[in-house]
N, C-alpha and C positions, 0 to 999 in steps of 0.2 A: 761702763756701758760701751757697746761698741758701737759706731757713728757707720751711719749707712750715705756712700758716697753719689751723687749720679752715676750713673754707668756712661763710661763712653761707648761708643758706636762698635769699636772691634771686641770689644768684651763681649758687651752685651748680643751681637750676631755669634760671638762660639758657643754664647749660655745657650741662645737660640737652635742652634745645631744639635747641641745635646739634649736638647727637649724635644726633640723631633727624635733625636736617634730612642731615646726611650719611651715616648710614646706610638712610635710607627705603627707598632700591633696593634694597640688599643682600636677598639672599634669605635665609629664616629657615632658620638650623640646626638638624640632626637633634640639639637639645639640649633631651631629656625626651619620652618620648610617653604617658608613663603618667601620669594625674593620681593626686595622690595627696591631692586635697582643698584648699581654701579657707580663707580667714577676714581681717578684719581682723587689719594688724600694730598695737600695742600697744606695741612698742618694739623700741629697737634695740641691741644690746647691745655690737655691736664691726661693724669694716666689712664682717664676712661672717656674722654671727649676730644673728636676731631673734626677736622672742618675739611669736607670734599672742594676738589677746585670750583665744581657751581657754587660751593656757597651754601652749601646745604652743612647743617653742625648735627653732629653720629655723636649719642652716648651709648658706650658700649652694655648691652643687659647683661644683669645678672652677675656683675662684680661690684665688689666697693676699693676703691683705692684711697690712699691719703690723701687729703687735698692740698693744695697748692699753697705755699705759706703766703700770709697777709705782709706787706713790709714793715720789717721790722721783727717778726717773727722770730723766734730762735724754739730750739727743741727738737726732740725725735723725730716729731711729724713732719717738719718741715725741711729735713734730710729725706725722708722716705715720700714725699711729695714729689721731691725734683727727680728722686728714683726710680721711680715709676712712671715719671713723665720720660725720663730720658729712654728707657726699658720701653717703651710705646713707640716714640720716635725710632730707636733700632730699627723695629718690627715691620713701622710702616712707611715710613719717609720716602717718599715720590711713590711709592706701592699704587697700584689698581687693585681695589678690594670692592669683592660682593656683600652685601647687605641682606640679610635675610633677618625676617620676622616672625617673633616667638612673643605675643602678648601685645601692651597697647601699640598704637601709631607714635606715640611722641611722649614728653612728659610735658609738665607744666613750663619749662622752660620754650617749649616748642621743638627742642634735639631731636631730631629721629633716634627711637629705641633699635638698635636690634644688635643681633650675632654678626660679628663680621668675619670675612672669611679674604686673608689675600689671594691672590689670583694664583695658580696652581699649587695649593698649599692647604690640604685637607683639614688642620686641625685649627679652630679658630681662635682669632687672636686672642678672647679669653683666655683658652686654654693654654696659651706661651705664656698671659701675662702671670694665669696662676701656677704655671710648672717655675716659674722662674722668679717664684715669690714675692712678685710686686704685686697682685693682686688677693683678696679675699675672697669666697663665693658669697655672696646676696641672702639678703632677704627671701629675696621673692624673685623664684629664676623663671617662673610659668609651666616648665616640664620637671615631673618625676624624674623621667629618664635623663632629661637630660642633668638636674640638679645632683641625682646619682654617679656622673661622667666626670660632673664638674669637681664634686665633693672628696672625689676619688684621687686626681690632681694635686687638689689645695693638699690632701694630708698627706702625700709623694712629701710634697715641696715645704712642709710643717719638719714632718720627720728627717730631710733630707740639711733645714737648717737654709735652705736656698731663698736671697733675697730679704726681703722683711723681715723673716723669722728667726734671719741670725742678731737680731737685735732686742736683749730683753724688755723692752717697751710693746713688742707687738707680740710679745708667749700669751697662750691663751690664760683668762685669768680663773682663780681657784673662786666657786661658791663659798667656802670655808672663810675669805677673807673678805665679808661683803667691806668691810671699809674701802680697801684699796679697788674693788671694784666698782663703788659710788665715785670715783674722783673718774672715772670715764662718762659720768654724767653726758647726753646728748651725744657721744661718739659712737659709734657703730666699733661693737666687741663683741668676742667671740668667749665666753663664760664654761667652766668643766666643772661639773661635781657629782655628790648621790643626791639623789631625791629624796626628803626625809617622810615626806608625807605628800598626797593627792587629797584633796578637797573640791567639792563642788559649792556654789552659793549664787544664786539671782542669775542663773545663765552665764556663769565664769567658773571652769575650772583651775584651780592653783597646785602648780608647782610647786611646794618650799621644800629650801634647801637649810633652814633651821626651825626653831621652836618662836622665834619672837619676830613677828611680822612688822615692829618699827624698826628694824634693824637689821633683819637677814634678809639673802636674795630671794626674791620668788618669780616666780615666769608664768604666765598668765595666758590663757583660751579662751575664746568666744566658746560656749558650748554648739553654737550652730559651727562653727570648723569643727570640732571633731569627729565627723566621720571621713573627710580628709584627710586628716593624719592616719587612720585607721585604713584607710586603702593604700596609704603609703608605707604601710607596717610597723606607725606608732597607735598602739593604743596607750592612751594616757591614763587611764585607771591604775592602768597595771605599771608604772614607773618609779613605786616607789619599790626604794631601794638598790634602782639601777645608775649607774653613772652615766650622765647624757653631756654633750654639748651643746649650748645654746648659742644663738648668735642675732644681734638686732641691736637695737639704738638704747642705752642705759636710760633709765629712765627712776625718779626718784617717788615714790611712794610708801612712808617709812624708809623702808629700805631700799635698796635698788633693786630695779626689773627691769623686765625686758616681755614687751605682750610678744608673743608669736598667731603670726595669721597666716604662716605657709607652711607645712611640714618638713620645706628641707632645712627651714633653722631648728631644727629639736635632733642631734643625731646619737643613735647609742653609742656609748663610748665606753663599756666592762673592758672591752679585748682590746681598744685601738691606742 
């Protein structure tokens, strides 16, 4: 397995340069139109949370990173933790960055949510963290458009082998093999396969990707979201048979799942 290092500082600003050089054309994403105010950051406290000099702590929307190992820790995650903490630090360390808002005020932590943006520097730090492989796109990013910008990035930087993905702990995992898929229990992953069948029951549409639902993965709808997905250009009726991407928190139900409640975790995946 190959072991993913921190990045120091001059590495990690040339990854940065080269993500800027290949992104430059891309057009900017409907991601944030509301500022919600300024400051120097002060520091960085994990790869998607920082603290402004007032004092104020930023969780970046719309990505998931690994988190910070506990002590004591040892394993993949906890190399690609400090990875993506250091890949953040590059990015912003002493930086003046804007804050813009796309979805709630805060989480439950109290962090300010939003898109940050350094100061004359178009594409937001999402977008460096996911060109540069230390980040995933989210759950739930609030814009189509802009989960489409985002979504577009991450599989640049998938295909490209850049950051996290040069490590086989973080390759997307196969439907085909629900076991090794059930050991990511309560982790946020990113699951490929066909769809064997669509079913609807009690206001829940299902997914499965086998014939025996104590044991194969299946992915799961409120049937009130699905005209969501359907303005997004999934309709889930018609999915079986096609190969998708899913992405969300493993979750154990017989088999393992993954509920989806935003459309940009379901992406088709025949051609990509």
């Amino acid at each position: 397995m190959s072991v993913l290092k921190p990045t120091v500082a001059i590495l990690a600003l040339g990854l940065l340069a080269v993500t800027i050089a290949r992104a430059g054309s891309a057009p900017a994403p409907d991601c944030g139109n509301e500022p919600l105010g300024s400051g120097n950051v002060s520091r960085v406290i994990d790869g998607r949370t920082i603290q402004l000099e007032a004092g104020r702590l930023v969780r970046l929307a719309a990505i998931e990173v690994p988190p910070m190992p506990l002590p004591q820790e040892s394993g993949p995650q906890t190399k690609a933790g400090l990875a993506a903490k250091a890949a953040l630090e590059a990015i912003l360390a002493g930086r003046n960055v804007t804050l813009k808002k796309l979805g709630p005020d805060a989480d439950r932590y109290g962090r300010v949510v939003a898109h940050v943006f350094v100061e004359n520097q178009e594409l937001s730090v999402q977008q460096q963290m996911l060109a540069q492989g230390f980040a995933r796109v989210g759950s739930d990013v609030g814009s189509r458009s802009c989960a489409a910008a985002l979504l577009a990035v991450e599989n640049t930087a998938r295909r490209d082998g850049a950051g996290l993905w040069r490590d086989p702990y973080y390759a997307v995992a196969r439907a085909d093999n629900p076991a090794k898929v059930l050991t990511e229990r309560g982790r946020f992953t990113l699951v490929e396969g066909k769809v064997l069948s669509v079913r609807e029951r009690r206001g829940t549409i299902y997914l499965n990707f086998g014939r025996r639902f104590s044991t194969d993965f299946t992915v799961t709808i409120a049937k009130r979201n699905e005209s969501a997905f359907a303005r997004a250009g999934i309709a889930l009726k018609k999915l079986a048979g096609r190969n998708i991407r899913v992405r969300g928190i493993i979750e154990e139900r017989g088999g393992p799942w993954i509920e989806a409640a935003h459309p940009e975790q379901i992406e088709l995946a025949d051609n990509s």
